[in-house]
BATOR-55902 format. One record per residue: x, y, z of N, C-alpha, C in turn; residue in one letter. Coordinates in steps of 0.05 Angstrom, whole numbers, plus 32768, in hexadecimal, padded with zeros to 4 digits. Layout:
XYZXYZXYZA/...
//
This chain:
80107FE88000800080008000801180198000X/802B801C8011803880368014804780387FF8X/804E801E7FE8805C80267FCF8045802F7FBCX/803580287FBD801C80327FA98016804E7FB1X/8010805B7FC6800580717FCD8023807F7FCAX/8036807E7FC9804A80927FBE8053808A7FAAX/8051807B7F938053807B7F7C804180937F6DX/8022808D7F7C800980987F73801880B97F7AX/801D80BF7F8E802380DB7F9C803780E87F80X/804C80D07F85806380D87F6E805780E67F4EX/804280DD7F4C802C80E57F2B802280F77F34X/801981027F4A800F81297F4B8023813A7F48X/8037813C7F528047814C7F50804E815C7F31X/804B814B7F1A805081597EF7803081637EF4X/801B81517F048007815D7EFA7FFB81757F0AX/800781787F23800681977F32801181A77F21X/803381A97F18803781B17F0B802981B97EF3X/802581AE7EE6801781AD7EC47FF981BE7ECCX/7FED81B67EDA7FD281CB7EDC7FD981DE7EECX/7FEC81E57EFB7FE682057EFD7FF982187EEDX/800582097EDD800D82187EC77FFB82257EB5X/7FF0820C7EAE7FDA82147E977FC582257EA9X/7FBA822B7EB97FA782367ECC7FB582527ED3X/7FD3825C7ED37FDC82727ED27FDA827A7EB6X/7FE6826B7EA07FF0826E7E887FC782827E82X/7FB482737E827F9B827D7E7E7F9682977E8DX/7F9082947EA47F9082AB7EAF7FA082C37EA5X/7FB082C27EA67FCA82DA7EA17FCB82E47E81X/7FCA82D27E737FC482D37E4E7FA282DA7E49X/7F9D82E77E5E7F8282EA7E507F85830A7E4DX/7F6F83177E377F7783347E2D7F6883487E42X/7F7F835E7E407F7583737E5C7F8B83747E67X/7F9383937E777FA383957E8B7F9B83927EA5X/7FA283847EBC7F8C837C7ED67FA2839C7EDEX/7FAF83AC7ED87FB383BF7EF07FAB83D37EDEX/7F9583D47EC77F8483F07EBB7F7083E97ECDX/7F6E83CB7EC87F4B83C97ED57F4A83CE7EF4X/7F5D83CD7F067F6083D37F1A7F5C83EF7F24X/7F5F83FA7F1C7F6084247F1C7F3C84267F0EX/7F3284197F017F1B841B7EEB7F23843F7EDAX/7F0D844D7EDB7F0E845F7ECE7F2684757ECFX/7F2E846C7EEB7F4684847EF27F5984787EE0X/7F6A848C7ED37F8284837ED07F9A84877EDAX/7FAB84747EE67FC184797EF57FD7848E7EE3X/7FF0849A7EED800484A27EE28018848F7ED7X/802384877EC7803484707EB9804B84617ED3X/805284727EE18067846D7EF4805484627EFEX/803B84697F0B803084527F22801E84317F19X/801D84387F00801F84177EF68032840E7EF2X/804984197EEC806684057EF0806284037F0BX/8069840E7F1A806584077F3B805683F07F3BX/803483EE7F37802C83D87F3D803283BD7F2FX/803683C07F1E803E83AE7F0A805983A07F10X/806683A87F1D807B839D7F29807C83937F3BX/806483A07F50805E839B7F678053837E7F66X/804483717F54803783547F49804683517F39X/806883537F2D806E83457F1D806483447EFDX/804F83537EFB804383567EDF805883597EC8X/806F836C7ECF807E83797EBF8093835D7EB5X/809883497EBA80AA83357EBC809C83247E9FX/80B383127E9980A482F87E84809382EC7E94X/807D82D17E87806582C97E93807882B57EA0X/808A82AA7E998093828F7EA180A682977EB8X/80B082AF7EC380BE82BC7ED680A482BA7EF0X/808A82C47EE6807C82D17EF1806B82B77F00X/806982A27EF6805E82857EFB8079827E7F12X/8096827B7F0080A082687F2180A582837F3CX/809F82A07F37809D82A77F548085829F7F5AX/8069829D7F518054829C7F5A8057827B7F68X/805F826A7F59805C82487F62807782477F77X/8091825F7F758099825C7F94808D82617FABX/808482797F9F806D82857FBB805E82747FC8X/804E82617FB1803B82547FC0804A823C7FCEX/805A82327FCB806C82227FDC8079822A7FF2X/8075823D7FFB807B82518017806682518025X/8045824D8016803082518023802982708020X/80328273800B802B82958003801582947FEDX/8002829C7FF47FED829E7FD17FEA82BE7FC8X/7FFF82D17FD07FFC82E27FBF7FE882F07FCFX/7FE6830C7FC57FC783287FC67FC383257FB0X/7FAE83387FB57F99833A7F9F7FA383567F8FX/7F9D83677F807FAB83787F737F9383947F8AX/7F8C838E7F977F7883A07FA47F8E839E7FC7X/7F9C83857FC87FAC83847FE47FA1837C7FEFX/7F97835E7FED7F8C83527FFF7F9783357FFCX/7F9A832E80117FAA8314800F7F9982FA8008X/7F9B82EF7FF47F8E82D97FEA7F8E82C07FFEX/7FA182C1800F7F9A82A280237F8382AB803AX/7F8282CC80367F6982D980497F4D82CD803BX/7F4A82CD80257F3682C9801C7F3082B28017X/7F43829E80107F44827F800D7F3782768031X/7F44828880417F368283805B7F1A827F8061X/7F15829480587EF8829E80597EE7828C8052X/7EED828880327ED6828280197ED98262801DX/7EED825580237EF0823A80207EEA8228803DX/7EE28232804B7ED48218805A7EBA8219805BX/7EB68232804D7E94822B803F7E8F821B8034X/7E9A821D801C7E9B820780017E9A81F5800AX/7EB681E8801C7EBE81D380277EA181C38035X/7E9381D580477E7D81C7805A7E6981C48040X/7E6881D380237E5781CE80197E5081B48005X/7E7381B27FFE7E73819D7FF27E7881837FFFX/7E7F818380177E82816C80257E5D815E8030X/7E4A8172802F7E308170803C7E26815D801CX/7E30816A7FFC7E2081647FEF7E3581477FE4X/7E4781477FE97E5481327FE57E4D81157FF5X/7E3C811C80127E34810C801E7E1980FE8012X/7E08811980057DEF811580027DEB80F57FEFX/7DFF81017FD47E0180F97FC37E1080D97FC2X/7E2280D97FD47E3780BF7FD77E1A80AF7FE0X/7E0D80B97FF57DF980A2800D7DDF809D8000X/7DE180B17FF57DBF80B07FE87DC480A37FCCX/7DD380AA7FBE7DE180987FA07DDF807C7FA5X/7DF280777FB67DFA80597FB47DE5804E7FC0X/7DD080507FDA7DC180477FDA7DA980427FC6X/7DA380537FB47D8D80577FA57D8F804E7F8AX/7DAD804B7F847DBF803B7F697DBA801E7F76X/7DC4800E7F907DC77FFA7F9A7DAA7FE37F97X/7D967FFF7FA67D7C7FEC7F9E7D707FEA7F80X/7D7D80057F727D687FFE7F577D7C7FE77F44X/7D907FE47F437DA37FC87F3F7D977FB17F50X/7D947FAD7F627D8B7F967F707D6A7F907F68X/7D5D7FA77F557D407FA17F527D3D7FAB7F35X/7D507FA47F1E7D517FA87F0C7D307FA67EF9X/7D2F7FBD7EF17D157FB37EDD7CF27FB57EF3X/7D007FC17F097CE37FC37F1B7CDD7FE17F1DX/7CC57FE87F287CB980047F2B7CD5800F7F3DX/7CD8800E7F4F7CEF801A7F567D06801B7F4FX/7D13800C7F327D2B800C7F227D2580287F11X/7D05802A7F027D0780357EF07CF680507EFBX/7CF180547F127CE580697F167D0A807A7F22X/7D20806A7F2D7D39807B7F277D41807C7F14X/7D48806F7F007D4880717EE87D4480917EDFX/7D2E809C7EDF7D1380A87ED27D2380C47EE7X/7D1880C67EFB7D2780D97F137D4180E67F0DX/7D5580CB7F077D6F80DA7F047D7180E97EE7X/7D6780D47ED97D6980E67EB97D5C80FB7EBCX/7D4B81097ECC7D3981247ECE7D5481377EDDX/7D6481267EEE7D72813D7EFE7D8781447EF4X/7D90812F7EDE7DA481337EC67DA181477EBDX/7D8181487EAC7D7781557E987D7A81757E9BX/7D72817E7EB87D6581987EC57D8281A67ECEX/7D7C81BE7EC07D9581C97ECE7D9481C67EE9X/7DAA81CD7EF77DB081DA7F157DA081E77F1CX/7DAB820C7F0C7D9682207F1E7D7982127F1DX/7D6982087F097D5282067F037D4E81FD7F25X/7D5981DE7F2D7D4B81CE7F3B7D4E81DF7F5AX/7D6E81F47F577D7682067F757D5E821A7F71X/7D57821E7F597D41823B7F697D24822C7F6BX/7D2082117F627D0682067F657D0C81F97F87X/7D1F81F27F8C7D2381E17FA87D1F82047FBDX/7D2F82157FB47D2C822E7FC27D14823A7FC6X/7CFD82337FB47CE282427FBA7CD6822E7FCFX/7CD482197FC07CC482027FD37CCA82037FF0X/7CE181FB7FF37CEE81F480107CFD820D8022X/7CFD8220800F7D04823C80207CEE82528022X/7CDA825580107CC68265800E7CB382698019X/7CA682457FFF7C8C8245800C7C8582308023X/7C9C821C802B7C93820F80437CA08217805CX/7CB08224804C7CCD823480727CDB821F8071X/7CEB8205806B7CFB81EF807A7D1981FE807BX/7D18820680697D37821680697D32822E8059X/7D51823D80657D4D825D80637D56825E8046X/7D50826E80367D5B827980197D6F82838012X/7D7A828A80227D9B829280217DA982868038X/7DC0827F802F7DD1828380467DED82958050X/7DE58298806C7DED82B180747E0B82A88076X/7E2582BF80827E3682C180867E4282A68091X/7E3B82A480A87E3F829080B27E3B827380A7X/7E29827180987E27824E80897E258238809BX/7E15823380A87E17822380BB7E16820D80AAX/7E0C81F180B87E0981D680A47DEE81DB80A2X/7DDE81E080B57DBA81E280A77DB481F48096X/7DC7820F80967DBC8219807A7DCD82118060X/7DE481FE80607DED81F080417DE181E88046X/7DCA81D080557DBB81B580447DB281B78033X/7DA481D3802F7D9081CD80107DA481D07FFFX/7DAB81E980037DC881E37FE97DDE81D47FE7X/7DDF81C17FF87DE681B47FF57DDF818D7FE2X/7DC181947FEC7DB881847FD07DB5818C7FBBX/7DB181A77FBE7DAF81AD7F9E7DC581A97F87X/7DDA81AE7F9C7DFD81AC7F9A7DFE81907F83X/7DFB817B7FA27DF981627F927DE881557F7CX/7DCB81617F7B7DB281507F687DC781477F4DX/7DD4814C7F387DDE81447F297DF181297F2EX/7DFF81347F3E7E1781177F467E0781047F4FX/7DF181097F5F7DE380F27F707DD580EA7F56X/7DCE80F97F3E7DC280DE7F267DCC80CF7F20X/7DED80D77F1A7E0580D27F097E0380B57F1EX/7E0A80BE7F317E1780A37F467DFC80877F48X/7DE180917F4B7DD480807F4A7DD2806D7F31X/7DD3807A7F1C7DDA80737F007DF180547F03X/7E0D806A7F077E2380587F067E1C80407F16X/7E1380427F377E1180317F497DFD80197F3EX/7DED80297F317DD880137F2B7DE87FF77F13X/7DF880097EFD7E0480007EE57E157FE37EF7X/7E227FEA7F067E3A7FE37F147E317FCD7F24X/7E177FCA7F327E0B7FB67F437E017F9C7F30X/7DF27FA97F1F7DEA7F997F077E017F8B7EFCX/7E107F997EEE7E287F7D7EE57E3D7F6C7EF8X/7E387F7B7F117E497F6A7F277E357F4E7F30X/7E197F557F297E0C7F3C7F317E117F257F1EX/7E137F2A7F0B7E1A7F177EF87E377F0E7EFCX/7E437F0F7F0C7E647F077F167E697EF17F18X/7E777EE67F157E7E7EC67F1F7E7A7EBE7F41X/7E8F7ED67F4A7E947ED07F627E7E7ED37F6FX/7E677EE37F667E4B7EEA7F7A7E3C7ECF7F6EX/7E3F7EBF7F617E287EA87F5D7E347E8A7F6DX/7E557E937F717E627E7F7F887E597E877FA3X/7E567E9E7FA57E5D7EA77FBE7E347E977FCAX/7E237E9F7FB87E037E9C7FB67E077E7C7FB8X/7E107E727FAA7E0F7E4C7FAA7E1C7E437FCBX/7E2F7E517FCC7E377E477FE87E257E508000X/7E137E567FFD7DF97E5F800F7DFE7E6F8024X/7E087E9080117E147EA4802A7DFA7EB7802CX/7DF47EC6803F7DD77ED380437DD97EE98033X/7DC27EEC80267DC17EFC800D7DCA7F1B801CX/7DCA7F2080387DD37F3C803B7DF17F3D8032X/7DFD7F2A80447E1A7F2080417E237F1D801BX/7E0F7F1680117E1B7F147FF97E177F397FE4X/7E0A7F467FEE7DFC7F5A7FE57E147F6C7FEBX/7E1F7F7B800A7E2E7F8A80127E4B7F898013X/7E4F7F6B80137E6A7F5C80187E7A7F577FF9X/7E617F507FE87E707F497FCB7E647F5A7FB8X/7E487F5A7FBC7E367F6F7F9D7E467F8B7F9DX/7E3B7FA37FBB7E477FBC7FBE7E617FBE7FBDX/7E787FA87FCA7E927FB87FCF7E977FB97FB7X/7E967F997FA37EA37F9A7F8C7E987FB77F6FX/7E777FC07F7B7E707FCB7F637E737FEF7F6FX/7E867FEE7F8D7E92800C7F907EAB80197F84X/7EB6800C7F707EC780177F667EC980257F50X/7EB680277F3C7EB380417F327EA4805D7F40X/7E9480487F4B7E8880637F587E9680747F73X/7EA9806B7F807EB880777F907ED3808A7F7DX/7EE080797F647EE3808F7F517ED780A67F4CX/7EB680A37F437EAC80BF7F3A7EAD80CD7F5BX/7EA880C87F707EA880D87F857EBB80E77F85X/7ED480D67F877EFC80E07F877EF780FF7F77X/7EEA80F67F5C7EEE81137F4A7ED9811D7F53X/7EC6811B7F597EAB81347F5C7EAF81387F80X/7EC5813A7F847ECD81517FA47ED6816D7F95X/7EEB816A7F877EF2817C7F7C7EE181927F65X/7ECF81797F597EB6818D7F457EA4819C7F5BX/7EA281887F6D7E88819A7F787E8E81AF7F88X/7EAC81B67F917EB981C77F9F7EB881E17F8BX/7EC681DC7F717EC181F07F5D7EAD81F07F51X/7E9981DB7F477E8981E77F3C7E6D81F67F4DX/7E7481FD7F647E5882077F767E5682217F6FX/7E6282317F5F7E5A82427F537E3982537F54X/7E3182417F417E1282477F407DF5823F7F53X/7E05822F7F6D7DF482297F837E0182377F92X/7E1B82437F987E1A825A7FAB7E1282787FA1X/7E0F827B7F887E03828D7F7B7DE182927F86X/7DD782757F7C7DBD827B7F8C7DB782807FABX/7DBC82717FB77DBE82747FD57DD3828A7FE3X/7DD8829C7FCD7DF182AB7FDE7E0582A97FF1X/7E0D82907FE17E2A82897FF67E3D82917FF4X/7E4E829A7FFD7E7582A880027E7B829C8006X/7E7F82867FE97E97826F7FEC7EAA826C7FDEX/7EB882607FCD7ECE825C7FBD7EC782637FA2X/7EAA82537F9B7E9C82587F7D7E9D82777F78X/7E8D82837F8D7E8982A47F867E9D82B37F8BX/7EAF82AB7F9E7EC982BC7F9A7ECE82B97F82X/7EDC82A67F7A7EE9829F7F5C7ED682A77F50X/7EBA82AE7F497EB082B77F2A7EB082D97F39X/7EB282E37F4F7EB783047F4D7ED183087F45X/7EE482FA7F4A7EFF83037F4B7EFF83047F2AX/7EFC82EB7F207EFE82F57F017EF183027EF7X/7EDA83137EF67ECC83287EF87ED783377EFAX/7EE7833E7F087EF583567F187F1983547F0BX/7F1A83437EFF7F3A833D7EF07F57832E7F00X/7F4A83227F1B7F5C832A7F307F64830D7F26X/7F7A83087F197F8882F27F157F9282DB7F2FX/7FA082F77F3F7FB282E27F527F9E82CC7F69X/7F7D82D67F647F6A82CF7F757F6482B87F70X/7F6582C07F537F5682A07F447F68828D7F45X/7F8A82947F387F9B82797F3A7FA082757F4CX/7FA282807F667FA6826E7F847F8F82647F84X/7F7682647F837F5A825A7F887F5682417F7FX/7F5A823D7F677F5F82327F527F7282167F56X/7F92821D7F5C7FA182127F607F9F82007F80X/7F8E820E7F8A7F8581FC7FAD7F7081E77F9FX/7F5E81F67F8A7F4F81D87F857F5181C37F70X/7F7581CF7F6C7F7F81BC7F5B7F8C81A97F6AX/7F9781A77F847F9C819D7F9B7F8E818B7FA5X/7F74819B7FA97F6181897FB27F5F816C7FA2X/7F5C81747F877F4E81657F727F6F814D7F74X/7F8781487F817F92813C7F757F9581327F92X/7F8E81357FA87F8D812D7FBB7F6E81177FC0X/7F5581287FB17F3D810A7FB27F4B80F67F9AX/7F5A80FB7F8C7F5A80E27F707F7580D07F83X/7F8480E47F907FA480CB7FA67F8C80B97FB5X/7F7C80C87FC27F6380BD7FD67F5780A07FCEX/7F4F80AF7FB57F4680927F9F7F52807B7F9AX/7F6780867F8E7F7E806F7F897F80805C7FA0X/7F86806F7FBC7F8980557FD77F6780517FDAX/7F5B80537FD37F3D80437FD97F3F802E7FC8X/7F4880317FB37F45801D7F9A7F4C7FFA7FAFX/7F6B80097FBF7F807FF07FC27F627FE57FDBX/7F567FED7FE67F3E7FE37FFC7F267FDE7FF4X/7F237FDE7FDB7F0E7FD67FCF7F0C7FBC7FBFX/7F277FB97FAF7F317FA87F9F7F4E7F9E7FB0X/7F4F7F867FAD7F687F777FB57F737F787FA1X/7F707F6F7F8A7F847F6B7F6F7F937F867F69X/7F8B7FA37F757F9F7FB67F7B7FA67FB87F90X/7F9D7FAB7FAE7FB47FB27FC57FCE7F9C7FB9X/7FC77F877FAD7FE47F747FAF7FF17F6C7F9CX/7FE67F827F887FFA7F837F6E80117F907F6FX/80267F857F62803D7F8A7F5580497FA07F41X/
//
């Protein structure tokens, strides 16, 4: 297990590299000066944009301007903002929102998926296979906002269960709703997969040995059907920590959350580069930290990868 999980470790390192290159290289190559847009209508005197411009390094080649920025962040420095504000201030702030938000809808979706994939696989072809079936393809179908501002009227409006916004604070009872709303897509995706995945595991060899040797159908269900048919679907989890971290965008939009999503779409709004590629580059981290995660789930899920060679 320890040579596998640092082998695996040993493979992030070019690909940390490699995406936040390209994630500076974009940001920075895009057209506009971020220190005109900074002043807006005023215009500074020429000397005090060299000043700032130096002050961020602007004035340098891009490829100068990338390894101070990727030293920095290896000090634990993420840079200000071109306004002077320190970007690990705001990564403070905005990110254990996200964090409680996507960890709530990540739950929703993991517990309510695999159970609801598990039974409609185990009852293939019955009212309850095809009435999820039917369900998830609708939550596929429907945008986000559609289903956040329909879950927002119903359950924040007109019955009161939860509040319509959430406030500063974010407690866990006001993400829940948005926090399903967060999830309704992944939880199709996963019921889908889970279901796909139960179904052809029943047809297994080893589950029709394991059934002949007269093991109790729970024992054969949890022990051989689920573990063996969680390994794609603990895959798509690995990657959708990181989507649903960035893409909450448009459900903290609705519910007015101050989290990672809406920082990152004001800052680019606003031109502030150094906001977005530290932002950015934390949930490029993230994202290579659930897929290491994965990899050692794989070796506890499957034996033919804990004791391979």
């Amino acid at each position: 297990m320890a040579w596998y999980a640092g082998r695996r470790l040993l493979q992030l390192i070019p690909v940390f590299f490699g995406a936040t290159f390209l994630i500076y290289f974009m940001v920075f190559a895009l057209p506009g000066d971020p220190v005109a847009a900074l002043y807006g209508d005023k215009q500074p005197s020429p000397e005090v944009i060299a000043q700032v411009r130096a002050q961020f390094n602007l004035d340098k080649p891009f490829i100068v301007q990338y390894l101070i920025w990727i030293g920095h962040v290896f000090q634990g420095n993420l840079g200000t903002t071109y306004s002077g504000i320190p970007v690990i201030d705001q990564l403070k702030q905005a990110f254990p929102i996200t964090f409680r938000l996507s960890m709530l809808a990540l739950l929703f979706e993991a517990v309510a998926g695999i159970l609801v994939g598990l039974v409609s696989g185990l009852r293939r072809g019955r009212i309850f296979d095809n009435s999820a079936l039917v369900v998830s393809l609708l939550l596929i179908s429907v945008p986000t906002f559609v289903i956040g501002f329909l879950l927002q009227y119903f359950f924040g409006v007109k019955w009161g269960l939860f509040a319509t916004t959430v406030s500063a604070a974010a407690s866990w009872r006001e993400l829940a709703l948005p926090a399903i709303v967060l999830a309704t897509v992944s939880f199709a995706y996963i019921v889908r997969l889970t279901r796909s995945s139960v179904a052809e595991t029943m047809n297994a060899d080893f589950v029709r040995t394991a059934t002949a040797k007269g093991l109790k159908r729970r024992e054969v269900i949890y022990v051989h059907i689920l573990r063996n048919s969680l390994v794609p679907v603990v895959t798509y989890l690995g990657v959708d920590i990181g989507s649903l971290m960035v893409g909450a965008i448009v459900t903290e939009g609705i519910f007015n959350i101050q989290g990672v999503g809406g920082t990152v779409y004001r800052a680019i709004q606003l031109g502030q580069g150094p906001t977005v590629v530290s932002f950015v580059a934390v949930m490029v981290i993230i994202f290579m930290l659930a897929n290491l995660l994965v990899d050692l789930l794989y070796a506890l899920l499957d034996p033919r990868i804990r004791y391979a060679k």
